[in-house]
N, C-alpha and C positions, 0 to 999 in steps of 0.2 A: 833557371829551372828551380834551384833552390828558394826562386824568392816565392816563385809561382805555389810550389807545395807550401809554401809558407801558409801565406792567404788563402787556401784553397779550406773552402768549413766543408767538417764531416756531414754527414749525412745524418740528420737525426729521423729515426719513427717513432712513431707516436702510436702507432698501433695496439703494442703492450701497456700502454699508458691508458688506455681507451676502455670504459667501463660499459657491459652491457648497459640499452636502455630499462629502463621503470619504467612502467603502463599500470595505473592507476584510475581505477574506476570509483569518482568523484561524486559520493551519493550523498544528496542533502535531504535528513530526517524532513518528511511533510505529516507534520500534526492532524491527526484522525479525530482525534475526541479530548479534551480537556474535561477532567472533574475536578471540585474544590472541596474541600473539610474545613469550614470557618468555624472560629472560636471567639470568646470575647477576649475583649485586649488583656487582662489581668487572669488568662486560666493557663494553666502549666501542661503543656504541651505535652512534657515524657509521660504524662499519665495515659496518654491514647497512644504513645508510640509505637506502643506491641503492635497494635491492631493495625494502624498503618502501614507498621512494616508488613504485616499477612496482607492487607488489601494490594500493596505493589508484589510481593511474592507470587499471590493470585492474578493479577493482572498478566505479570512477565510470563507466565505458562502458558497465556491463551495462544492456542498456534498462530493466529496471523497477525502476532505482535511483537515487533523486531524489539521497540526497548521501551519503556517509563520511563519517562521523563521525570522528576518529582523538583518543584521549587519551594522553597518557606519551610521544610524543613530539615535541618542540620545536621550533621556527622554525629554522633555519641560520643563520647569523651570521659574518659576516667583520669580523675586529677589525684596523685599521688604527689601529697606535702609532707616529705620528708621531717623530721629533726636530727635538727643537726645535732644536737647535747644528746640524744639515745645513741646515734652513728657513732660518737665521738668514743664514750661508753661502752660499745658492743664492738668496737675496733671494727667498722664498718666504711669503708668510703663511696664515694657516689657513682663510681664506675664499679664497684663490688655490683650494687643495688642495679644499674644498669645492665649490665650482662648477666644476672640471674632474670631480671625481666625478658629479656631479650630471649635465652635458653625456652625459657616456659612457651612465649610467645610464638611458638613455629607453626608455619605454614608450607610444606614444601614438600618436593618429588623424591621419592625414597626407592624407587626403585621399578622392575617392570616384571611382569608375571607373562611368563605365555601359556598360554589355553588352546583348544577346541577355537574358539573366534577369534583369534589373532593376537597381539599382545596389549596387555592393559596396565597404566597406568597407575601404583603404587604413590598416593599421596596421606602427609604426616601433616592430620588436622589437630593441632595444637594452638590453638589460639585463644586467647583469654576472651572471657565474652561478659564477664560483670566484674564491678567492685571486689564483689564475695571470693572471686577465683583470684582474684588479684593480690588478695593479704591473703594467701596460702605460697603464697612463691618462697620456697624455703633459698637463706641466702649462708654462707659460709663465711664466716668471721674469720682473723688473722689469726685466733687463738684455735680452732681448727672446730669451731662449735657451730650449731646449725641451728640457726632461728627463724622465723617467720617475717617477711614483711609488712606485717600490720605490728609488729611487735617497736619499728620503726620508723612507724608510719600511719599519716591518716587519708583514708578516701571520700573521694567525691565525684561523684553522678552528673556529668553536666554534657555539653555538647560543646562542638569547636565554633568561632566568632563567626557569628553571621555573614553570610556573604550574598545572599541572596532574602526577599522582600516577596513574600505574597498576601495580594487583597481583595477580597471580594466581599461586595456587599458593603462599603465601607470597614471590615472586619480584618482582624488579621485571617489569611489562609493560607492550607497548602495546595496545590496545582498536582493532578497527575495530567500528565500529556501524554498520551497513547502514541506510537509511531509505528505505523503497519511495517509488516514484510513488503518487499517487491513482490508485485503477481498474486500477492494473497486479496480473499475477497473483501472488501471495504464494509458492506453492510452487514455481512454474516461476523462479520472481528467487531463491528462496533455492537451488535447485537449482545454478543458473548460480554466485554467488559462492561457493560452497562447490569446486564442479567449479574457478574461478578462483582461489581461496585457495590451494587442494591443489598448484595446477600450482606458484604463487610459494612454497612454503612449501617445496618439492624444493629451491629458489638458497641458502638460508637455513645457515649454517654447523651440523656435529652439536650444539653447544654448545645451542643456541637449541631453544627448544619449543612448538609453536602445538598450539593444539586451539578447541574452537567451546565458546564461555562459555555462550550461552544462543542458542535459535530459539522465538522466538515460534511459528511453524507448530506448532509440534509438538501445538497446542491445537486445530489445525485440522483435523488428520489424526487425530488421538481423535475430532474431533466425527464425520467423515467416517465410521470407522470404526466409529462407532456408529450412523449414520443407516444404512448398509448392513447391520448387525448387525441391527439391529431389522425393517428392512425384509424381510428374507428369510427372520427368523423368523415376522412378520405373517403371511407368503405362507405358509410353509409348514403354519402354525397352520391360515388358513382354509382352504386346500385341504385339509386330512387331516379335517377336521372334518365340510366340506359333503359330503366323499367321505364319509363314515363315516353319515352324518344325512340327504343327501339323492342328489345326483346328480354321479360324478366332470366330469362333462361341465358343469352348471353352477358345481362348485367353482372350474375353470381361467376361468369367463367371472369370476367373482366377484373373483376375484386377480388379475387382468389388471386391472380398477380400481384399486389401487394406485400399481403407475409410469404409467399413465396419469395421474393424478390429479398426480402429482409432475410428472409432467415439462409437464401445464399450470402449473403454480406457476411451476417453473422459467421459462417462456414467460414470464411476464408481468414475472418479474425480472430476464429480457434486456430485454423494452419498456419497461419503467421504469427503466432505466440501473442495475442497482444489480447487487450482486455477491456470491456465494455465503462467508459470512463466517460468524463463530462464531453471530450472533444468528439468520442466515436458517437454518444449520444445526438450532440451537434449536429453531425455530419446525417446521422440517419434523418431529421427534422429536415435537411436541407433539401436531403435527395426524397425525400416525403411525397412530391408533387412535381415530381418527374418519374416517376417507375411508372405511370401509370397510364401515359398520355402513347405510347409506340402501342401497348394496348387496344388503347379506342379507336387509331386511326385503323390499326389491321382489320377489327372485329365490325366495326363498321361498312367499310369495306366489302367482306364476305358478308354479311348482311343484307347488303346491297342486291349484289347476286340471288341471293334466296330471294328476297321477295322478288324479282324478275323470272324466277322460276326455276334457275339453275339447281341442280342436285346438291346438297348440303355438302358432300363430298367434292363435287368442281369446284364449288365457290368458295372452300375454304382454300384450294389449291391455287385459283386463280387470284380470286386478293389478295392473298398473302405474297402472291410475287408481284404483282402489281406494286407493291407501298414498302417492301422488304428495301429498296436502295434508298428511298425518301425516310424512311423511320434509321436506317441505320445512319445517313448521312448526319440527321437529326441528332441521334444520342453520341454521335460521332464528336458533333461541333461541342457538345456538355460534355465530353472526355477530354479531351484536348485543354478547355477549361481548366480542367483541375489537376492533368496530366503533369504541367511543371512544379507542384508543388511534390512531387514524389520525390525530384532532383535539386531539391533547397536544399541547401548545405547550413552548418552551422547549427547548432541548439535550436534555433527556431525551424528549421528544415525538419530536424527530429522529433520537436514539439508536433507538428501540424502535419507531420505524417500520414497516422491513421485518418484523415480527414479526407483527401484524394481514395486513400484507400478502403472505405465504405462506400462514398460516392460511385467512383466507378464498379466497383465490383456491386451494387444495387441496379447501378444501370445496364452491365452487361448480363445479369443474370433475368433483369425484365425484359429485355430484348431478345434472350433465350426460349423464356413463357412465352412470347407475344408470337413468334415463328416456327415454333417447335412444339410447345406444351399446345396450346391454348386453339390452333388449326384444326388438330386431330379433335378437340375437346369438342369445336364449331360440327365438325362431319358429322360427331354422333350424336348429339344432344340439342343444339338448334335447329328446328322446325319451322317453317313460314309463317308468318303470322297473318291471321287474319284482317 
């Protein structure tokens, strides 16, 4: 028995050992707009730096710009070369000179204020900003006397070693990269920094030459320009055709299901938080030349009716159930289509989300006009034609 408790292991948990998880949302900067400031190889850079730094200040304000990026140009740098025979002399040593630098140099939380709006943050802006503030830093001798830093000391203006290389144009330059907010609007943010760039780029010496390296938009305003391109040939296609084949009066009801049909899409891409982008643009182009077609076969159909003499009222009643199982079965089979992409998993599943989800919501919202709007539209406004 005694051997048995011997060998017998306790019982370890691990429970208390066990660290809540981390959930981390892993967002990678996507570059909006690059601009450049090229210089010849031999001109000294700190002399535009002011303006620089104001044109990235001005930039990082516009609201739908998370951050600038800036490449090519460097940190600022003040170089303080001591002497040693003045230290030596003033009974100074190089940790005196260090922690009076240090003292001067503060940046930090001092405290909290509560108010009327909740409580606010007390911060002690002490921070050296030139050369000039820098030989005023009073230091304290072993003899108990209080001298100046420049008194043991000389400065210099420079920036920290390169780390980074920008070129454009053959030239050296520096890079701003724009990187939007999540959800902000992409053309109206690249509008702003560009309208912002142009104003700083007026301070800039004739020497110096900026221009805009690359805009991502520019893929968004093709797609744009294509989803309106196609759309307004769609319309015009079916109207010239139903005019030509059946009745001008039901062509205009038939083409009006189009932006109808869209601008449900749209609807449901305001309610589901998501944003008019190259993929939802995509998607509109695809379902372009299907919203249109459960349409023709209904209005058709009741068409049919009228000119056989039926009251414009039966006939949109009785075609419309007629072809209601064959047009739904129809946009049925184009759902299903694109129905398993809703349930892709993985980044690409997220990626190509919105893409089922314009399609289908285009299709069920034509399908809606084509049985519901577009019937009642039939009773009272098409007439027999002669």
């Amino acid at each position: 028995m005694r051997s048995a408790r011997r060998w017998t292991k306790p019982r370890v948990s691990f429970r208390q050992a066990w660290s809540p998880p981390v959930i981390e949302e892993f967002d990678i900067p996507f570059p909006l707009i690059t601009f450049t400031v090229s210089y010849p190889p031999d001109y000294d850079v700190m002399q535009i730096r002011d303006q620089l730094e104001r044109i990235k200040r001005s930039l990082r304000i516009i609201p739908g710009v998370s951050d600038v990026l800036v490449d090519g140009m460097d940190r600022r740098e003040v170089w303080v070369e001591l002497d040693p025979y003045k230290l030596e002399s003033a009974g100074v040593s190089f940790e005196d000179v260090a922690l009076a630098v240090r003292r001067k140099n503060l940046n930090a939380v001092g405290g909290r204020i509560d108010g009327a709006g909740g409580q606010r943050l007390v911060r002690l802006m002490g921070e050296i900003r030139s050369a000039e503030e820098l030989a005023e830093v009073p230091i304290k001798t072993s003899q108990g006397r209080t001298l100046l830093l420049r008194d043991v000391a000389n400065f210099r203006n420079t920036t920290e070693e390169a780390r980074t290389y920008g070129r454009a144009d053959m030239l050296p330059a520096i890079t701003f990269t724009i990187v939007r907010k999540k959800g902000s609007d992409a053309l109206l943010t690249v509008a702003q920094c560009r309208k912002v760039f142009a104003e700083g780029a007026k301070q800039l010496p004739p020497e110096v030459t900026t221009r805009v390296l690359s805009d991502t938009t520019r893929f968004i305003r093709v797609r744009i320009g294509t989803v309106l391109q196609n759309g307004l040939q769609a319309l015009l296609l079916v109207t010239v055709l139903l005019m030509l084949t059946l009745n001008w009066r039901l062509a205009l009801l038939v083409a009006i299901g189009i932006p109808i049909s869209f601008a449900g899409a749209m609807l449901v891409l305001y309610l589901g938080g998501y944003s008019i982008n190259l993929l939802s643009l995509f998607a509109m182009i695809m379902a372009l030349g299907m919203v249109v077609d459960d349409a023709i076969v209904m209005a058709e159909n009741c068409y049919r009716y009228i000119q056989e003499g039926m009251p414009p009222h039966e006939a949109a009643i009785r075609g419309s159930q007629e072809v209601i199982w064959p047009v739904v079965g129809s946009v049925s089979t184009t759902v299903a289509a694109f129905l398993p992409l809703i349930w892709a998993e993985g980044i690409i599943g997220k990626f190509l989300l919105i893409v089922p989800v314009v399609v289908i919501s285009a299709l069920v919202f034509s399908l809606v006009q084509a049985f519901v709007v577009l019937p009642s539209h039939i009773a009272d406004f098409v007439r027999r034609g002669r």
